[in-house]
One Martini backbone bead per residue (centre of mass of N, CA, C, O) as a GRO file, in nm:
protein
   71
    1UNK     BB    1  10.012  12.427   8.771
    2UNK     BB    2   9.817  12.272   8.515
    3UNK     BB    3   9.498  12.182   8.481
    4UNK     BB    4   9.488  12.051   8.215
    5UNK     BB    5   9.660  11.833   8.211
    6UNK     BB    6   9.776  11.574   8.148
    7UNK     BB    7   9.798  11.259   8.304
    8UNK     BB    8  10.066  11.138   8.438
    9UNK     BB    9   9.970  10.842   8.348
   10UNK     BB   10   9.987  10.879   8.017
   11UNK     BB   11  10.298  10.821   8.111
   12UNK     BB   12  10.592  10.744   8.026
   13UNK     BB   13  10.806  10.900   8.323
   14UNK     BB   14  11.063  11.027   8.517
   15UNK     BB   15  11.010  11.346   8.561
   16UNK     BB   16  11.120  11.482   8.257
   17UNK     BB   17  11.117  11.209   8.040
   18UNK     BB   18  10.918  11.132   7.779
   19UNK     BB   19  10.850  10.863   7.653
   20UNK     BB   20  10.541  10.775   7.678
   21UNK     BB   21  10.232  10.704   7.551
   22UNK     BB   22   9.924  10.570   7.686
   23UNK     BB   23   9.683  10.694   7.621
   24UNK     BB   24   9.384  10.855   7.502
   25UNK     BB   25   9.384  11.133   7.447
   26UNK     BB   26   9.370  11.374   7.217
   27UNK     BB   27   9.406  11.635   7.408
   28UNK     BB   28   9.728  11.715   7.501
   29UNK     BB   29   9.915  11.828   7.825
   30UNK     BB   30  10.213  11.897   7.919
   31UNK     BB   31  10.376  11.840   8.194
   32UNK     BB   32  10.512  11.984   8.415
   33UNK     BB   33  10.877  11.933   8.422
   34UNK     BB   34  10.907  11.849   8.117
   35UNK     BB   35  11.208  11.879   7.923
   36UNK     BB   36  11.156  11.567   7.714
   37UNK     BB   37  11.031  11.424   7.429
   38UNK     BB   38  11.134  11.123   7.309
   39UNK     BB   39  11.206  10.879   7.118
   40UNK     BB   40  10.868  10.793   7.020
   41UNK     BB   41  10.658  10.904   7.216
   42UNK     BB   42  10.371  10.881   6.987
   43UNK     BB   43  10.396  10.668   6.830
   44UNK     BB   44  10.115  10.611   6.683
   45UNK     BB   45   9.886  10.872   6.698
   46UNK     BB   46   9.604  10.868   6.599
   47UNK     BB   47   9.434  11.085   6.732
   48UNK     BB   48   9.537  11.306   6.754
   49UNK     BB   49   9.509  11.685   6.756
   50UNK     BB   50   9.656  11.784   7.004
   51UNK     BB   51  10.007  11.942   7.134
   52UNK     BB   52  10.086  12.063   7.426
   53UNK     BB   53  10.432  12.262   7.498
   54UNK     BB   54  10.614  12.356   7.730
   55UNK     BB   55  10.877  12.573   7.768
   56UNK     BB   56  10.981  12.340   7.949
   57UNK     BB   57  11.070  12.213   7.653
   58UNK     BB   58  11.415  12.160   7.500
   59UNK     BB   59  11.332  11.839   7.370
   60UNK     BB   60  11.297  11.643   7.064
   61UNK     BB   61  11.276  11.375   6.977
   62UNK     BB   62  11.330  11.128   6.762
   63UNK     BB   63  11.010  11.096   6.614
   64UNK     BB   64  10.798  11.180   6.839
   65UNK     BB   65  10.577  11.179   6.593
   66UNK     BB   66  10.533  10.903   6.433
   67UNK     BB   67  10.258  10.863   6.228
   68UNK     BB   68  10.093  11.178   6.319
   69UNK     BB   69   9.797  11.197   6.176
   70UNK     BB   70   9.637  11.453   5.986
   71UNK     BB   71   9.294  11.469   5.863
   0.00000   0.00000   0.00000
């Protein structure tokens, strides 16, 4: 498991499939096990700096960085 891992807690999911972002943290660290982020999971989340997504990520739905806008 991954210590830098972003808190299980910051996210809506089901332990596979990350639904929703909803935490504070600007830089996120996607934790082991999730294997798909849903379609808009981060929509609107522009405080984003930075998002790793572990290699057993292997579906990224529609949209799901929507609106992430970096300055």
């Amino acid at each position: 498991m991954n210590e830098n891992a972003t808190s299980r807690s910051s996210f809506k999911w089901d332990g596979t499939i990350i639904r929703k972002f909803i935490g504070k943290e600007k830089e996120v660290v996607i934790p082991e096990g999730a294997t798909e982020i849903g379609n808009w999971a981060f929509k609107d989340c522009s405080s984003l700096t930075s998002v790793v997504i572990p290699e057993g990520v292997t579906e990224i739905g529609s949209k799901a960085f929507w609106l992430v806008v970096r300055h």
